[in-house]
Structures are given as structure tokens and as C-alpha cells.
C-alpha positions in Angstrom: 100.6 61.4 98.4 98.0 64.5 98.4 98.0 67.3 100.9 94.7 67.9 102.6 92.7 70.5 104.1 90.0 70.7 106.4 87.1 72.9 104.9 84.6 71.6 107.0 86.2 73.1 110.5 87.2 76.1 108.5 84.5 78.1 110.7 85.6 76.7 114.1 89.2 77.7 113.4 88.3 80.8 112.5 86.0 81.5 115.0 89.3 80.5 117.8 91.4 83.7 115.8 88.8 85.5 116.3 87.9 85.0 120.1 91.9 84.9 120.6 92.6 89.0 119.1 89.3 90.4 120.5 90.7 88.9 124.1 94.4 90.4 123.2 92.7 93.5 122.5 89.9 93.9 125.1 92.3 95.9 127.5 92.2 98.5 125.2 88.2 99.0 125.0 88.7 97.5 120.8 85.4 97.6 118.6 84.8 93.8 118.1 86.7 93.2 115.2 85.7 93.0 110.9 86.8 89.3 110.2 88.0 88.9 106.6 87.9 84.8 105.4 90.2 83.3 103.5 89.2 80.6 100.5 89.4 77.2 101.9 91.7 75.7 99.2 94.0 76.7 96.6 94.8 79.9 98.7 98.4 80.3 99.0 100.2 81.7 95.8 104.0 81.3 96.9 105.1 78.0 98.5 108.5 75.7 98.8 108.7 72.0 98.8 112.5 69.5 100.0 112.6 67.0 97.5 113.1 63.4 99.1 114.4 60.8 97.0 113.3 57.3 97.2 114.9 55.1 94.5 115.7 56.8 91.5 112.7 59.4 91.9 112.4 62.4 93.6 109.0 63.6 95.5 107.9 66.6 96.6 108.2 67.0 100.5 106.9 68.6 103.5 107.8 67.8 107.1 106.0 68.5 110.2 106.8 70.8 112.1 110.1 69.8 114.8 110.6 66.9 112.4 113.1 66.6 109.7 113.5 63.0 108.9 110.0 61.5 108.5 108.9 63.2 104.9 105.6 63.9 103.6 105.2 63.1 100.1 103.0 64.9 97.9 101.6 64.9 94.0 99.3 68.0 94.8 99.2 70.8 97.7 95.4 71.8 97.7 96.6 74.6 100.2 98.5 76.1 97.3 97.3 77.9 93.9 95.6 75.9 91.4 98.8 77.4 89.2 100.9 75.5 91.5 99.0 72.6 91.2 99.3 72.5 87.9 103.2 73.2 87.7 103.9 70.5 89.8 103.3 67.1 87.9 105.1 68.7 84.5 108.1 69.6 86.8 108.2 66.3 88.3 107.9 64.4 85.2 111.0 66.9 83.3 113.6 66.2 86.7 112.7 62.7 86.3 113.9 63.0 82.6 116.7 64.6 82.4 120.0 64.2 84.5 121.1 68.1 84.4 117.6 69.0 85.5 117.7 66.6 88.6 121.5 66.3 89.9 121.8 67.7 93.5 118.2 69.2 93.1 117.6 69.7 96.4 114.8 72.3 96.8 111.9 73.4 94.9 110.1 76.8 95.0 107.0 78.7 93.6 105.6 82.0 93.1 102.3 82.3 91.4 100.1 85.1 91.3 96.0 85.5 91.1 96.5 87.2 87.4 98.4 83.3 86.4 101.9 84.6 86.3 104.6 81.8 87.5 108.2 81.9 88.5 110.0 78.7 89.4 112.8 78.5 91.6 115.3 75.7 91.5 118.0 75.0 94.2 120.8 72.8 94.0 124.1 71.6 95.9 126.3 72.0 93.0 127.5 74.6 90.3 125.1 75.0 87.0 126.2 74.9 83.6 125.4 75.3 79.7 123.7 71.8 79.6 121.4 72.9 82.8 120.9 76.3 81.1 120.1 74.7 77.8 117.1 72.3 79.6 115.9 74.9 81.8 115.1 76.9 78.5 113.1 74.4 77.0 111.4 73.8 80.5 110.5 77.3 81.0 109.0 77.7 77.4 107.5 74.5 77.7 105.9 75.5 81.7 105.2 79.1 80.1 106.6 79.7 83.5 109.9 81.8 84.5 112.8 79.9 85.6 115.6 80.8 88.6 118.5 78.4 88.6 120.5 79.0 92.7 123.1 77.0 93.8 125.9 78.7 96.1 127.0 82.2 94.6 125.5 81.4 91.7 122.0 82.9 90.5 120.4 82.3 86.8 117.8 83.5 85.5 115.4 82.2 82.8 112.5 84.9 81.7 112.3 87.2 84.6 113.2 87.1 88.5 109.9 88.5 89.0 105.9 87.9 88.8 103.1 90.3 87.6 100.2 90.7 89.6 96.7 92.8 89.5 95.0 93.5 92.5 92.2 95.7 92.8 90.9 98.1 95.5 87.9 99.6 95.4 87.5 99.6 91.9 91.3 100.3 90.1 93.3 98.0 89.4 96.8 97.8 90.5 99.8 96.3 88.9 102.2 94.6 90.9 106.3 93.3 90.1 107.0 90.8 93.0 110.6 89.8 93.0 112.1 86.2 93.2 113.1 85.8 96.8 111.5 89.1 98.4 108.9 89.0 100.8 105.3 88.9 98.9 101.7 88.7 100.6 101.1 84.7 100.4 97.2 84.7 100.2 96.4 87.3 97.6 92.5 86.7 98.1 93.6 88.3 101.7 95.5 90.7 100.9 93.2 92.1 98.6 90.7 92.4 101.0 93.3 94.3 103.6 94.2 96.6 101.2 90.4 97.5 100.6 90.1 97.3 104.6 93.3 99.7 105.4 92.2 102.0 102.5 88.7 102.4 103.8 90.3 103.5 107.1 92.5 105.7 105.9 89.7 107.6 104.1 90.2 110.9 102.1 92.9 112.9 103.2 94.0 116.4 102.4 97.6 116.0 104.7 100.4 113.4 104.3 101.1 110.1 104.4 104.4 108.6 106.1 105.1 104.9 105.6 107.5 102.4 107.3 108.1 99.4 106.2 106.7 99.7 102.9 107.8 96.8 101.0 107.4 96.6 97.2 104.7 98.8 97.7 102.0 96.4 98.4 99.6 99.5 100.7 101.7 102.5 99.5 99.9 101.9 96.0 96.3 102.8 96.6 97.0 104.6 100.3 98.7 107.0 98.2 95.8 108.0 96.4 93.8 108.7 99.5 96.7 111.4 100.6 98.2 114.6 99.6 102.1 113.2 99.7 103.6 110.3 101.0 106.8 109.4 102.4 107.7 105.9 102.3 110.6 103.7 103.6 112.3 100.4 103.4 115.6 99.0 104.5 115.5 95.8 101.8 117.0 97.4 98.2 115.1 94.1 96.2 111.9 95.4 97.7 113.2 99.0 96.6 113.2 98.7 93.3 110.5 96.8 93.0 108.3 99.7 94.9 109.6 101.7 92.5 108.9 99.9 89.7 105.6 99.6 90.8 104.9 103.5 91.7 106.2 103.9 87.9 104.2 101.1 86.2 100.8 102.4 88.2 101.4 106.4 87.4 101.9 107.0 91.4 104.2 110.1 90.9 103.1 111.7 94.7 105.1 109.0 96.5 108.9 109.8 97.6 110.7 106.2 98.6 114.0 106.3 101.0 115.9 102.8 101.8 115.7 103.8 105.0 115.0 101.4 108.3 112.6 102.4 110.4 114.8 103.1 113.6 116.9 105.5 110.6 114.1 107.2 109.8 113.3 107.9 113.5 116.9 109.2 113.5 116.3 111.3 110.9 113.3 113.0 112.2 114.6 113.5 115.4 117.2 115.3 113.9 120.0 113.1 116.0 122.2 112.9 112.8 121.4 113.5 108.7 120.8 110.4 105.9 122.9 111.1 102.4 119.6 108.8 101.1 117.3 111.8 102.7 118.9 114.0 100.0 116.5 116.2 98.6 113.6 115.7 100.5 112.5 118.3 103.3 111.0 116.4 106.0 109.6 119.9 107.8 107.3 120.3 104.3 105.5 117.2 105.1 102.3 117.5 106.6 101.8 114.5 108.2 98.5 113.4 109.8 98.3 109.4 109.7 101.2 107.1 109.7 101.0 103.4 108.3 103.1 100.5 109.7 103.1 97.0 108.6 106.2 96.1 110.6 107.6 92.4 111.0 107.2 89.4 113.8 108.7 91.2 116.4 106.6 94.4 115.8 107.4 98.0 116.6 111.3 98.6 118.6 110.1 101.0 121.5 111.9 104.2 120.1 109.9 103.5 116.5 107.0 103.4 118.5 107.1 106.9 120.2 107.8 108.0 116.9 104.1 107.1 115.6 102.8 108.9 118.9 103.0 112.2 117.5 100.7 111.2 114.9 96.9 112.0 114.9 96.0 108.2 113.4 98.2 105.1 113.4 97.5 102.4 110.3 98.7 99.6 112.0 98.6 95.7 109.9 100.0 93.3 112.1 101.5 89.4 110.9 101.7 89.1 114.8 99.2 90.1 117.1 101.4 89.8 120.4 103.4 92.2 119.6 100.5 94.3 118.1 99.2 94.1 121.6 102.6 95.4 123.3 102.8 98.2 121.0 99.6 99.1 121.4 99.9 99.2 125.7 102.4 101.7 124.9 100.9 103.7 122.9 97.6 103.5 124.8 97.7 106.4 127.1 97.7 108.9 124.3 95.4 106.5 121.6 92.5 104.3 121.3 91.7 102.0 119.3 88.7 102.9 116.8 88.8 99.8 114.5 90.1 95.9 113.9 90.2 93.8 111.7 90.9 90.1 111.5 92.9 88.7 108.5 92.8 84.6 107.9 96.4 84.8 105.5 97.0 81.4 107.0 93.9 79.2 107.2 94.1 76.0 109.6 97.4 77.6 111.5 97.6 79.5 114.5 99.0 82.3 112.9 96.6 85.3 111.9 97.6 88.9 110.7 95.4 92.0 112.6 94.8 95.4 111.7 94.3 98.2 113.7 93.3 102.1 113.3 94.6 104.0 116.7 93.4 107.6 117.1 94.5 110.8 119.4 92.1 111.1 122.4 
């Protein structure tokens, strides 16, 4: 009941991605692109398991994928942080003990960061009570891990909803809140390395920054050292407040952060109708030369794509190259592509995020 991992094809499956995104991006004359590696184990600082229960114990599941009902038990995850790892077999053995720990647990997740922070999340089909709150104390203190009890409308909190973590780009260090149940980069050895990459392309800028899709301010951090100003946006208010949190905690003060979508913000500078959360901030003072976008799955909506066309240079990290490729074909009559990247977030998966750096002809 381990998890496994094939190390020893590591280099063939990387080698597929990166065949697979310099062939998605040869229509658009691409530089071959810089392929960042990911560790081959103990890579993935946030994962969930089902619990299955056989007997009177409960395991740890996985299931394949289109398969619900044939479980995959597991002691260890070698995919997942060696925090994780060692989380796992004190949790176990503390459900297994106690009755308001385990009753209707259904679900199991974890947050870990590279600095060893921890944050525990607990799901259950029923209300929680004192006697739950009282064990999940001790477990917490006993974990030196964070605890978050769900179960439906109901949300408690043991320590903090939230994990500290230090990343550093080119040479600082930057401190990081990442909140219980908002969206977090899962391979932090990655994502330190695409911060260093989309910093590096940005370069030193005397104009301004604008942002979409910012998140708790994973890029806007260091970017917004390379630049003058920037403007940055998000539509999700946990991410919010954690961005800001973050701007705060680092000493960023030349960063202005609107809970705005991207298709709002379009809106807004397009002038087609004003934003009460735009209040106080001049958009014609901006100076903008580069914009960054780290949008979702489904990429760029057509209309926020013009919008980036009337930027000199478009930062561009994608989590889904096919869509990369579409909004690049639109964009391609009025800018080429003048660097890629190739980021393995998700070793021995199809999936693989991209990064672009598109400038004016």
C-alpha cells in the first residue's frame, strides 16, 4: 500500500512535453523552448486523499482516473512532500483512536510548504462539536501542524487557515500566506524556477506593470520590483487578501490590487462602464509597457485577449498549452513569440504549464 513513481523514465516523459509544446508552438516561428525539471519524488506540496474503510480502519485512497469504486490504498505518497509523508502515519494512527476524530471522516487534505509549514484539512458528513474541537487541539499540537475541521456550513479552524512559505528569486527571499482552500502553485521546486524564469523576462523596467489574474500574489511579488507601478487584479476575495497580506508582509508598497475579473477590467479600460472597486485609482496615469497573464484551463476569453494587444510585451504562464496556442493565433499578426519555457509542475502526467514572452513586431 505505497504509491510509486517512475524516476527512471522521468527523461522520456519529459522529453514527450517537450516535443509536444515546441510542435504547438512551431506555427508561430517559437525559440526552442528552456525546459525547467521537476524533482522526481516528494514534489507535490498540496495533495487530497478519500478515505476507504475496510473493517474498522480507514486507509488513505486514490482512484484511477474514470474509476470510483476500485480504491487505491496507500501508507505513503512518494509524489507528495516528505512533510506529507510524515503527517500521514500520525494521522492515521490518531482517527484510528479516537471516535470524534474518525466518525463520518470522509476526506483528507494537505498543504505543506518547502519552508515545513503544514495545514490539515478534515472533511466530514456530519456536524462537529466540543469533543471533536477538544481532540483536534491536542492533534494539532501534537502534528505541530494547523488543523481545519469542514463539514456542511460549518468551518473550524485550529492554528491558522493558512501556510507560510519562502521562495526565493534571484537572490531575495519572499514570504508567502497561502490560504486553506485557495488555489496555490502545487510543485514549489517549479514554481520557484518560473518565477526566476518570468522575472528574467520581464527584465528592468522603467514603465508599468498590469497584472490579471494575480492570485495571492505568487508573480506580482518579485515582477513588481522589476517595474515602476503595477496594477493587479483578481476576481477570488480569499486570494485577495491573501495578496495583500503578502504585498504587506514583503514591504511591496508600489502594487495597487482591484478584485476585479479580467473581462471587468477590460470593461474598465475600455471605458464601457466605471467599477466602484476602481475607486481611486487613475488608469490614464499608468504607463503600461508589459502585461502579465497567468490565466486558467480555458485561457484567455477573446475580448481579454485584444486587450493585451495593445501592449508592447505579453508575460504569458500557461497551466494549458492548447489554449496558450489559440491565444497566441490571435494575437499573432501583431506579436511574436521571443521566448518559451517548459514547466514539469506535474511529473509522469500529461499535463505541463508553458511560458511565453510575445513582443510588438
Amino acid at each position: 500500500m505505497t504509491g510509486s513513481v517512475d524516476a527512471a523514465g522521468y527523461a522520456a516523459q519529459l522529453d514527450d512535453k517537450r516535443q509536444r509544446l515546441i510542435e504547438l508552438l512551431a506555427p508561430f516561428d517559437a525559440p526552442a523552448p528552456q525546459v525547467f525539471e521537476s524533482p522526481r519524488e516528494h514534489y507535490r506540496l498540496r495533495t487530497e486523499f478519500r478515505l476507504w474503510r475496510e473493517g474498522e480502519e480507514r486507509h488513505y485512497a486514490m482512484f484511477a482516473p474514470g474509476d470510483k469504486h476500485t480504491p487505491i490504498l496507500l501508507d505513503t505518497f512518494p509524489v507528495a512532500s516528505r512533510r506529507i509523508n510524515e503527517l500521514m502515519p500520525p494521522l492515521k494512527a490518531a482517527w484510528q483512536a479516537s471516535e470524534a476524530l474518525s466518525f463520518k471522516l470522509f476526506q483528507v487534505e494537505f498543504l505543506t510548504t518547502l519552508a515545513g509549514d503544514a495545514l490539515i484539512t478534515l472533511a466530514y458528513h456530519r456536524p462537529l462539536d466540543d469533543s471533536w474541537r477538544a481532540e483536534a487541539e491536542a492533534l494539532s499540537a501534537s502534528l505541530g501542524a494547523s488543523l481545519v475541521g469542514r463539514s456542511r456550513g460549518q468551518r473550524l479552524v485550529i492554528g491558522r487557515d493558512y501556510v507560510e512559505e519562502t521562495l526565493e528569486v534571484a537572490g531575495r527571499s519572499y514570504r508567502y500566506r497561502q490560504p486553506e482552500g485557495a488555489f496555490s502553485q502545487p510543485n514549489g521546486e517549479v514554481c520557484q524556477k518560473m518565477l526566476g524564469w518570468a522575472y528574467e523576462a520581464l527584465g528592468e523596467r522603467d514603465d508599468d506593470l498590469l497584472e490579471l489574474y494575480c492570485g495571492n500574489g505568487n508573480f506580482t511579488l518579485p515582477l513588481a520590483t522589476r517595474v515602476r507601478r503595477v496594477l493587479a487584479t483578481e476576481i477570488s476575495k480569499s486570494s485577495v487578501n491573501a495578496a495583500l497580506a503578502n504585498l504587506a508582509d514583503n514591504g511591496i508598497d508600489n502594487v495597487a490590487l482591484v478584485r476585479l475579473s479580467a473581462e471587468e477590467l477590460t470593461q474598465a479600460l475600455n471605458e464601457v462602464r466605471p467599477f466602484r472597486r476602481l475607486a481611486g485609482i487613475d488608469l490614464k496615469r499608468y504607463d503600461f509597457g508589459t502585461v502579465f497573464v497567468d490565466p486558467p484551463r480555458a485561457g484567455m476569453d477573446r475580448d481579454t485577449c485584444e486587450l493585451t494587444r495593445r501592449f508592447e510585451r505579453i508575460l504569458y504562464i500557461s497551466c494549458n498549452p492548447q489554449t496558450l496556442a489559440a491565444n497566441i493565433a490571435q494575437l499573432h499578426d501583431t506579436h511574436r513569440v521571443t521566448r518559451s519555457a517548459l514547466f514539469d509542475q506535474f511529473p509522469y502526467t500529461h499535463h505541463m504549464e508553458a511560458g511565453v514572452l510575445l513582443e510588438r513586431r
